[in-house]
C-alpha positions as CSV (number, residue, x, y, z in Angstrom):
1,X,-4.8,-0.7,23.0
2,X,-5.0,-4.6,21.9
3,X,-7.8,-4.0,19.7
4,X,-6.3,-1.1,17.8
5,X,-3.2,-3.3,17.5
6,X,-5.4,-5.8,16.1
7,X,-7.3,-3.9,13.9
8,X,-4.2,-1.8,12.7
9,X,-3.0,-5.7,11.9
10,X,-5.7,-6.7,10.1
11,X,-5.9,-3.8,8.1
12,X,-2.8,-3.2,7.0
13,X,-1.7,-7.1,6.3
14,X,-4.6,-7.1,4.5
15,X,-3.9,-4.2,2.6
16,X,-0.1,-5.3,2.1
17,X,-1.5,-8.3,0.6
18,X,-4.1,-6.3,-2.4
19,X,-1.4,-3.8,-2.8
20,X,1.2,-6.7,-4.3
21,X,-1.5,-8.7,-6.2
22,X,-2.5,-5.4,-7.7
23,X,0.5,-4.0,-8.5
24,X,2.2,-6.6,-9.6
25,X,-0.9,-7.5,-12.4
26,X,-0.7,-3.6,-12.9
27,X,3.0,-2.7,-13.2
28,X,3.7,-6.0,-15.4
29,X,0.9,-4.7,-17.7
30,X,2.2,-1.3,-18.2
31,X,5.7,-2.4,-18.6
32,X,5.0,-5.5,-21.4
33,X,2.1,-4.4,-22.9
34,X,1.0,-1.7,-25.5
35,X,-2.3,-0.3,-25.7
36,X,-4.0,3.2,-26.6
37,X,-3.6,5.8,-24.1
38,X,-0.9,3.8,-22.1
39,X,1.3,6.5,-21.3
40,X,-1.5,9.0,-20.3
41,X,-3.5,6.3,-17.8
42,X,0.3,5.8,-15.8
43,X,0.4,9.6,-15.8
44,X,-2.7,9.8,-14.8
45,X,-2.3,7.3,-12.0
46,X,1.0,9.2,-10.4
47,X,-1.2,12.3,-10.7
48,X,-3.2,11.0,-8.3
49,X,-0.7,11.7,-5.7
50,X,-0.5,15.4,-6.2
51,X,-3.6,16.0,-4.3
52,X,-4.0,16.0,-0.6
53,X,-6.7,12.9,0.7
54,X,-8.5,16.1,2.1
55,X,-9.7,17.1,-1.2
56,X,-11.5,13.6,-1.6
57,X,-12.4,12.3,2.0
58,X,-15.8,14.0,2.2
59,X,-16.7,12.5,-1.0
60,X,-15.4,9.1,-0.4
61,X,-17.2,9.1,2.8
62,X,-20.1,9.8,1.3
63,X,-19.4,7.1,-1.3
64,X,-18.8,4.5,1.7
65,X,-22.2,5.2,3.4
66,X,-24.0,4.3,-0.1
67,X,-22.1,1.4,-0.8
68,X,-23.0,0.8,3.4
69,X,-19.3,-0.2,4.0
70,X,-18.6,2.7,6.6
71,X,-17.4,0.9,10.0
72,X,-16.0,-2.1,8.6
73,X,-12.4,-3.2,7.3
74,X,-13.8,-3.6,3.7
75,X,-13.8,0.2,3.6
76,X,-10.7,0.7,5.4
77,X,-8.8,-1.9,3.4
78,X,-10.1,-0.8,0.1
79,X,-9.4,2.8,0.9
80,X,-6.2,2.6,1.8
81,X,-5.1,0.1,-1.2
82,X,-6.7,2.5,-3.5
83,X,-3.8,5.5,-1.9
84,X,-0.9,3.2,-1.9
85,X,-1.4,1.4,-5.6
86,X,0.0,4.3,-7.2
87,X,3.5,4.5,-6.3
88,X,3.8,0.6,-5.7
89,X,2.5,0.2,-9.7
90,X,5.3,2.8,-10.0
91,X,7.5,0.8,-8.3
92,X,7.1,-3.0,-9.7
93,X,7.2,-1.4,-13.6
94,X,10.6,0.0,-13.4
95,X,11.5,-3.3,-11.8
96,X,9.7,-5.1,-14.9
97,X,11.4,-2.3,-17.5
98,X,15.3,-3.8,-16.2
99,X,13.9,-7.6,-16.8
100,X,14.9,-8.3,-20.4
101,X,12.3,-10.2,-22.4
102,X,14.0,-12.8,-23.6
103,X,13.7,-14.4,-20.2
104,X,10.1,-14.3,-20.8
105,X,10.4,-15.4,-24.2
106,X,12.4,-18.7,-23.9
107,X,10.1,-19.7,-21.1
108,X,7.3,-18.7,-23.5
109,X,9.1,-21.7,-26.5
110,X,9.4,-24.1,-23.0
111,X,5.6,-23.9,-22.8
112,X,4.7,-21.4,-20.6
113,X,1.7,-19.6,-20.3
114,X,1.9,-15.3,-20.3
115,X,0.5,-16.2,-16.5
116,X,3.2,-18.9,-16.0
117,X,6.2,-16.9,-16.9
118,X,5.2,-14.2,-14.6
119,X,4.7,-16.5,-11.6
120,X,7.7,-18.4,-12.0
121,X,10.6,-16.6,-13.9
122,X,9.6,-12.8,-13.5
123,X,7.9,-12.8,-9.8
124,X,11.2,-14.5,-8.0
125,X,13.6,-11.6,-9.8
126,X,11.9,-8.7,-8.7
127,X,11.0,-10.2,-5.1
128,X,13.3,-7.0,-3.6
129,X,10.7,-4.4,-5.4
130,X,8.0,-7.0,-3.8
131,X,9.2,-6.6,-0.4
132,X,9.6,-2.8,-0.9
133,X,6.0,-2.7,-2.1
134,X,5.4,-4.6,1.2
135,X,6.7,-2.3,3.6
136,X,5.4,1.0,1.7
137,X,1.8,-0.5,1.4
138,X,2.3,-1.8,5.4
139,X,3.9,1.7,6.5
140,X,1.0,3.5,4.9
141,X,-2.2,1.5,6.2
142,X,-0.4,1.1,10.0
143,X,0.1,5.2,9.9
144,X,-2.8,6.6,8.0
145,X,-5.2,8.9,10.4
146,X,-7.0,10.7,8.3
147,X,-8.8,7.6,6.3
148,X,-9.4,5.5,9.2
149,X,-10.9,8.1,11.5
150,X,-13.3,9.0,9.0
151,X,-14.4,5.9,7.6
152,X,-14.1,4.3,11.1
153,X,-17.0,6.0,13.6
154,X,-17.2,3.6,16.0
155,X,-14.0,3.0,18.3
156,X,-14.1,-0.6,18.1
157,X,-13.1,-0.3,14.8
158,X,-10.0,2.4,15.2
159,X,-6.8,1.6,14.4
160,X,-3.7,3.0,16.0
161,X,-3.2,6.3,14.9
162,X,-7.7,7.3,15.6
163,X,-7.0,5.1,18.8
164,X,-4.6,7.0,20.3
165,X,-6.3,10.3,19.3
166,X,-9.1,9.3,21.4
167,X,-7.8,7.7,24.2
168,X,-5.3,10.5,24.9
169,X,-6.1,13.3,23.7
170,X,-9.2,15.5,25.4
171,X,-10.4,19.0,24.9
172,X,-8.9,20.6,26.8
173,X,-6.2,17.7,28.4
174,X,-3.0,15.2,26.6
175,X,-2.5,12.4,28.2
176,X,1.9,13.0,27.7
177,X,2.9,10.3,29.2
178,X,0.5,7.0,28.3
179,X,0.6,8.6,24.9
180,X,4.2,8.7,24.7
181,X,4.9,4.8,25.8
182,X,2.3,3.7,23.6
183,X,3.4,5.7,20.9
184,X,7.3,3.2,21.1
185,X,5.5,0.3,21.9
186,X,3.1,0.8,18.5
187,X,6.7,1.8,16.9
188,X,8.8,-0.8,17.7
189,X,7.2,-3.8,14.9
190,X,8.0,-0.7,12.4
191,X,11.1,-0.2,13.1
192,X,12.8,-3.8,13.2
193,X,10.7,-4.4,10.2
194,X,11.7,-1.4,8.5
195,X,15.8,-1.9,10.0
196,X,15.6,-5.0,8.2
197,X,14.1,-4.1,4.8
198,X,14.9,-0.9,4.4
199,X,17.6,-1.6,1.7
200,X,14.8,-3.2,-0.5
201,X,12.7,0.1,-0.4
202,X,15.4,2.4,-1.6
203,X,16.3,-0.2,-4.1
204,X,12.5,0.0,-5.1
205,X,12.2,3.6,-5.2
206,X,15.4,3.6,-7.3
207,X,14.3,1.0,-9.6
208,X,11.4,3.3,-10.0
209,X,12.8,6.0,-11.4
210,X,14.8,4.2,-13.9
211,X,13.7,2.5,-17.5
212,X,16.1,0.1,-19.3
């Protein structure tokens, strides 16, 4: 159990941590900025989340083992980003679309830098949708099964969710009882976390769906 919990940390810190950076860069960029095909790339990107990680996992697996990244947490991490950019990029742009520009602008005359503005006028005002990001991206590397029990072979690399499916759950035997009291103790960082910010995600997911 420790080294799941420890792997599970790693993980999913690490991908909380790519999942802002990258939507942040992303979501900024598709709310400020015009370019050809614009609207059919952020389309394209929600599209994503139609299909069912089924349909690709045999070919990302297969990917993985080329790229010799199988059994490590630079797979893991940069599989699991890659699932939970999408609705985070969606997230952070409708937070950017309610940010008027002349904020940006008047910091622009002061002497800051495209990079500056962001960092110091933009990045503090949309900290709720940052800490909604946080807790999606978290929820979604801590909980994912399919993913890390494919890309993970080897036990010492198993998260949570894999963990538990090995340890107590045979053939033909469930192991009710150690499963169920490590299933709360696994639970209980989620839900205080989750308790506490869970205004900031609905506030995210609203943000989301809303331009102006």
């Amino acid at each position: 159990m420790p080294r799941y919990f420890k792997n599970g940390m790693i993980v999913s810190v690490s991908v909380t941590i790519f999942t802002i950076l990258l939507s942040i860069f992303a979501g900024y960029g598709f709310s400020r900025f015009s370019f050809p095909g614009k609207r059919r790339l952020f389309i394209f990107i929600l599209a994503t989340q139609m299909f069912p990680a089924v349909l690709i996992i045999v070919q990302l697996y297969i990917l993985f083992h080329n790229l010799k990244i199988i059994n490590t947490y630079y797979g893991l991490i940069l599989a699991l980003t890659a699932l939970s950019l999408p609705l985070s990029i969606w997230m952070l742009r409708g937070f950017f679309d309610r940010i008027p520009r002349e904020l940006e602008e008047a910091a622009w005359v002061d002497g800051c830098s495209v990079m500056g503005a962001l960092y110091r006028i933009i990045v503090p005002i949309i900290s709720p949708g940052i800490i909604a990001v946080a807790l999606f991206s978290f929820l979604v590397a801590w909980n994912n099964l399919l993913f890390t029990l494919t890309l993970s072979i080897r036990p010492e690399m198993y998260t949570i969710p894999p963990g538990f499916l090995s340890d107590y759950v045979g053939q033909f035997t469930y192991y009710w009882a150690e499963m169920s009291a490590g299933a709360v103790m696994v639970s209980i960082p989620v839900i205080i976390i989750f308790i506490l910010l869970q205004k900031y995600l609905v506030q995210g997911l609203t943000a989301g769906a809303v331009k102006g």
